[in-house]
DSSP file (Angstrom, degrees, kcal/mol; ACC not computed):
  #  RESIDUE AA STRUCTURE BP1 BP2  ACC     N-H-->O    O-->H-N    N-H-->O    O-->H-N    TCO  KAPPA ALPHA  PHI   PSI    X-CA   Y-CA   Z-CA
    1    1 A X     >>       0   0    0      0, 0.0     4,-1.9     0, 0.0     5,-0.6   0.000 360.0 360.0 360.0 -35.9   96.1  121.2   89.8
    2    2 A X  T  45 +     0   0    0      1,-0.2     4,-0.5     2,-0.2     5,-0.1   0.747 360.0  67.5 -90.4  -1.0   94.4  118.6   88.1
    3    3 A X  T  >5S+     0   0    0      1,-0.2     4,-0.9     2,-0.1    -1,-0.2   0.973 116.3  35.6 -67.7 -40.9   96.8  118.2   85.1
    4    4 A X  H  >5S+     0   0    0      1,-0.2     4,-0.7     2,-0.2    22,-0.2   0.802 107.0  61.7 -86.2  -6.9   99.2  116.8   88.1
    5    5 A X  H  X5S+     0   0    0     -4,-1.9     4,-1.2     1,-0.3    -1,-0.2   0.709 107.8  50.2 -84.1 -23.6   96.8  115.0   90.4
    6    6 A X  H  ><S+     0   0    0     -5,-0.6     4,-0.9    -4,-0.5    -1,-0.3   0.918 103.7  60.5 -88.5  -8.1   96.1  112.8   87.3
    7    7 A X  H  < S+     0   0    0     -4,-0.9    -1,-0.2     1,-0.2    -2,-0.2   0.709 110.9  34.3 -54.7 -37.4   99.5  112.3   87.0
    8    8 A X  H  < S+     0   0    0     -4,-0.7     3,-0.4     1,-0.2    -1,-0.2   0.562 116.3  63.2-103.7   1.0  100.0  110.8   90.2
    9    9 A X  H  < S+     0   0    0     -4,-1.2     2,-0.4     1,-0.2    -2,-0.2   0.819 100.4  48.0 -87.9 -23.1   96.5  109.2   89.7
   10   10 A X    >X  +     0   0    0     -4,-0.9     3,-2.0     1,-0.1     4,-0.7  -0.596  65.0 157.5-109.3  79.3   97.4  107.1   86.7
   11   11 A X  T 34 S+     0   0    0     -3,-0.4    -1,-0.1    -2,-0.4     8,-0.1   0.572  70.0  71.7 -75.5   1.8  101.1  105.3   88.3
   12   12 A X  T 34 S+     0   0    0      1,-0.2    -1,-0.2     3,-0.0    -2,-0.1   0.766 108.2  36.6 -65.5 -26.6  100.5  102.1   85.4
   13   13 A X  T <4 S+     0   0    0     -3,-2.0    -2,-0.2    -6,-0.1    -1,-0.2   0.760 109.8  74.7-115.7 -14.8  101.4  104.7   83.1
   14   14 A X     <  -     0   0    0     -4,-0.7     2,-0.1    -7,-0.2     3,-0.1  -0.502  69.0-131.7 -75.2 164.1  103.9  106.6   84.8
   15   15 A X    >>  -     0   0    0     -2,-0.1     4,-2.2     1,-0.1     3,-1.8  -0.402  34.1-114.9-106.5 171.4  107.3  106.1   85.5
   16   16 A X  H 3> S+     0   0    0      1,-0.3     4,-2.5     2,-0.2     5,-0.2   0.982 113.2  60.8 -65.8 -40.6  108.3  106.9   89.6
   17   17 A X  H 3> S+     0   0    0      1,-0.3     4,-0.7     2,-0.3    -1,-0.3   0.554 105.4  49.2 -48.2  -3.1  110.6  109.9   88.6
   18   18 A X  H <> S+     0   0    0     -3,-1.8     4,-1.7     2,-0.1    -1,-0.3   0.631 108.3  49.8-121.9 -37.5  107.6  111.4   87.1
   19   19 A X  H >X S+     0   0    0     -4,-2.2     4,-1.3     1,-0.2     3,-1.2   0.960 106.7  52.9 -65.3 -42.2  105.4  111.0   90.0
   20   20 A X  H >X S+     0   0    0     -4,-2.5     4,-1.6     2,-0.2     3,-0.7   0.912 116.2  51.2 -30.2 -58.3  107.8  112.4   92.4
   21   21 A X  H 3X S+     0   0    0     -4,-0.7     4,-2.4     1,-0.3    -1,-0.2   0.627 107.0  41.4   4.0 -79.5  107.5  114.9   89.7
   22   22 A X  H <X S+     0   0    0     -4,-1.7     4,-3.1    -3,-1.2    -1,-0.3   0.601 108.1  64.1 -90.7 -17.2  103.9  115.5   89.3
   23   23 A X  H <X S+     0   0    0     -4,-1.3     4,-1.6    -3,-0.7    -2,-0.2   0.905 113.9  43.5 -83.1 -33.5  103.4  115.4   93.8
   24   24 A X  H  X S+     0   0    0     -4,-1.6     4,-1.6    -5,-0.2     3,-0.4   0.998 109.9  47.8 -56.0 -57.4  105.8  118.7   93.4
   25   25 A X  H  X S+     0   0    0     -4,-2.4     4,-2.2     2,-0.2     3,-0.3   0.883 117.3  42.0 -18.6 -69.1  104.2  119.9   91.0
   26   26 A X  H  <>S+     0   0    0     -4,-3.1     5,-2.6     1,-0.2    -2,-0.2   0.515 118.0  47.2 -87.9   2.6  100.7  119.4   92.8
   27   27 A X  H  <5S+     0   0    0     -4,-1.6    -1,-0.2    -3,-0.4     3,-0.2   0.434 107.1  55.5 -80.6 -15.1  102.1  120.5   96.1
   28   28 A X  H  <5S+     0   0    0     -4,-1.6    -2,-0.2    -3,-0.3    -3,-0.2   0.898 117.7  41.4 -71.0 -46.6  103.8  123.7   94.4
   29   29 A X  T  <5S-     0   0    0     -4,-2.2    -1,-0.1    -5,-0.1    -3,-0.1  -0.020 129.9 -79.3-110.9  51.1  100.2  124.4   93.2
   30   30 A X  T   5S+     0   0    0      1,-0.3    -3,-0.2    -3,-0.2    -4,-0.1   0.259  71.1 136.5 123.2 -39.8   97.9  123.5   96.3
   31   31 A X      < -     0   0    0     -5,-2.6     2,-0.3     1,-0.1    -1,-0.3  -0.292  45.7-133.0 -79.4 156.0   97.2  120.4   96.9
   32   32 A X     >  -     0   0    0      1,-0.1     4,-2.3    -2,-0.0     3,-0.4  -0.528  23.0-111.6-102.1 163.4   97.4  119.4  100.3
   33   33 A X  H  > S+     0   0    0     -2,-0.3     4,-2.4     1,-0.2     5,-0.2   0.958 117.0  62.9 -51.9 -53.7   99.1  116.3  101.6
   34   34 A X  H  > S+     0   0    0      1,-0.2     4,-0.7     2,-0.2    -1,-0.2   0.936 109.5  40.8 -30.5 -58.2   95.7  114.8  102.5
   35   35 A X  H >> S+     0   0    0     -3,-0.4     4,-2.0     1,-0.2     3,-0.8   0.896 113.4  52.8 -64.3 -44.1   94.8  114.9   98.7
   36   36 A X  H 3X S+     0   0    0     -4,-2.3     4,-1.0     1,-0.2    -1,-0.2   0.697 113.5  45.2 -61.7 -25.0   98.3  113.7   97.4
   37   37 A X  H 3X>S+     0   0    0     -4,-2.4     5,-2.5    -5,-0.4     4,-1.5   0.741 107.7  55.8 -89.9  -9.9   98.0  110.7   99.9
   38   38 A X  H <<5S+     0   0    0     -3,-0.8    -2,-0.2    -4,-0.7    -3,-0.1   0.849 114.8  43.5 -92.4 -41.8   94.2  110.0   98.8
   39   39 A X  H  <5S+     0   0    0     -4,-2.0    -1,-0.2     1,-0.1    -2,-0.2   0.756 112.2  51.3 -48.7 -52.2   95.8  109.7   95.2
   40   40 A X  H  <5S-     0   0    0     -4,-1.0    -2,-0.2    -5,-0.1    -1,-0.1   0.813 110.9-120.8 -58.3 -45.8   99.0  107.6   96.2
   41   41 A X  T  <5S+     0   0    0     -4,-1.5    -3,-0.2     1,-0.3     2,-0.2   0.506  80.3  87.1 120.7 -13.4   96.9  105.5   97.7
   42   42 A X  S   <S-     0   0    0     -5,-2.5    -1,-0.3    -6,-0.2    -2,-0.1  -0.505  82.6 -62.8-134.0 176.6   98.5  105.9  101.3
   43   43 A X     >  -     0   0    0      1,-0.2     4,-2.0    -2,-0.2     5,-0.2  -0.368  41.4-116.1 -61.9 153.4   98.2  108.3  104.3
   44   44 A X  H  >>S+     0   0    0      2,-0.2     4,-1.8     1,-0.2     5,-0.7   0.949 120.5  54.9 -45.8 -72.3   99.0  112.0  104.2
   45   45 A X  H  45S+     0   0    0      1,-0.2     4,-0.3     2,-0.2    -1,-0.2   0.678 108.7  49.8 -24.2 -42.9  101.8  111.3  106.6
   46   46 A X  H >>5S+     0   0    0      2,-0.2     4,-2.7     1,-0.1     3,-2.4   0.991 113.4  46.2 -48.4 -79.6  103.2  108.6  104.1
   47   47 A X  H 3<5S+     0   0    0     -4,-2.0     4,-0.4     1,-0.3     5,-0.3   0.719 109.7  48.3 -32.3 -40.9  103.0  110.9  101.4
   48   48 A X  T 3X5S+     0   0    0     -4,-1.8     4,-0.9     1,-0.2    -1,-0.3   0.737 112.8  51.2 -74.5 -27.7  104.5  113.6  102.9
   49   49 A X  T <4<S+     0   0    0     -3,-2.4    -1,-0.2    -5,-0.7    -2,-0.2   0.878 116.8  43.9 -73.6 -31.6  107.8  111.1  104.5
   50   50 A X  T  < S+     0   0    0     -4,-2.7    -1,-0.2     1,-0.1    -2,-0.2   0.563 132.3  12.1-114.6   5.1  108.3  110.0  101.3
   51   51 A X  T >4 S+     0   0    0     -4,-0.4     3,-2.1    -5,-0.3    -3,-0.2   0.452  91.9  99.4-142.2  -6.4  108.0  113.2   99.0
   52   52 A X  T 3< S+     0   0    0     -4,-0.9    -3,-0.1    -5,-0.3    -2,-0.1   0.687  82.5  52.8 -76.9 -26.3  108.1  116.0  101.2
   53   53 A X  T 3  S+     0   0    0     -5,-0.3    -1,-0.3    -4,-0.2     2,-0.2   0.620  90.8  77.0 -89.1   8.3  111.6  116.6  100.6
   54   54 A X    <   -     0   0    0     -3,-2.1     2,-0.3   -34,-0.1     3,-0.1  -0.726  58.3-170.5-103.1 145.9  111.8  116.8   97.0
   55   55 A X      > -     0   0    0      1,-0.3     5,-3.1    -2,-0.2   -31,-0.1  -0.862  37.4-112.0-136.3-173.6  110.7  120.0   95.2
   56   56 A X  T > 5S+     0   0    0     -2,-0.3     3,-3.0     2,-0.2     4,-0.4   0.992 119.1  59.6 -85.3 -66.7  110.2  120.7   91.2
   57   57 A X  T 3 5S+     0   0    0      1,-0.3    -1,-0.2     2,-0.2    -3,-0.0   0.580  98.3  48.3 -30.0 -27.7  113.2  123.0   91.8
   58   58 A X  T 3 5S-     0   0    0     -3,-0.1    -1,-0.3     0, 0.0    -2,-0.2   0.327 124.7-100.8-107.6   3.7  115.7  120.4   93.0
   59   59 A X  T < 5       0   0    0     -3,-3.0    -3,-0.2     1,-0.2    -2,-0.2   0.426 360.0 360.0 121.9  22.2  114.5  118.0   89.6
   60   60 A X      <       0   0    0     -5,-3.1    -1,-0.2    -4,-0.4    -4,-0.1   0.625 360.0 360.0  39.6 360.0  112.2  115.9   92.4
């Protein structure tokens, strides 16, 4: 979990496609929307509207 919550933690250095990425990633392995939104920067509820329909399977 934390190799992807620093993914979505450092976005200067990422590109978006990889943060969509890494919130599948750290929703495949646990993390809760709460945490994913504390990370974004934004509400769970945001997070969850704006990534919650992409998974690692479908290439986020």
């Amino acid at each position: 979990m934390v190799k992807a919550e620093h993914t979505i933690d450092a976005p200067t250095e990422v590109s978006r496609t990889q943060i969509a990425e890494a919130v599948c990633w750290a929703r495949d392995e646990g993390s809760s929307w709460k945490r994913v939104g504390e990370l974004l920067g934004v509400s769970a509820a945001d997070a969850e509207k704006r990534y919650g329909t992409l998974s690692v399977t479908s290439g986020a």
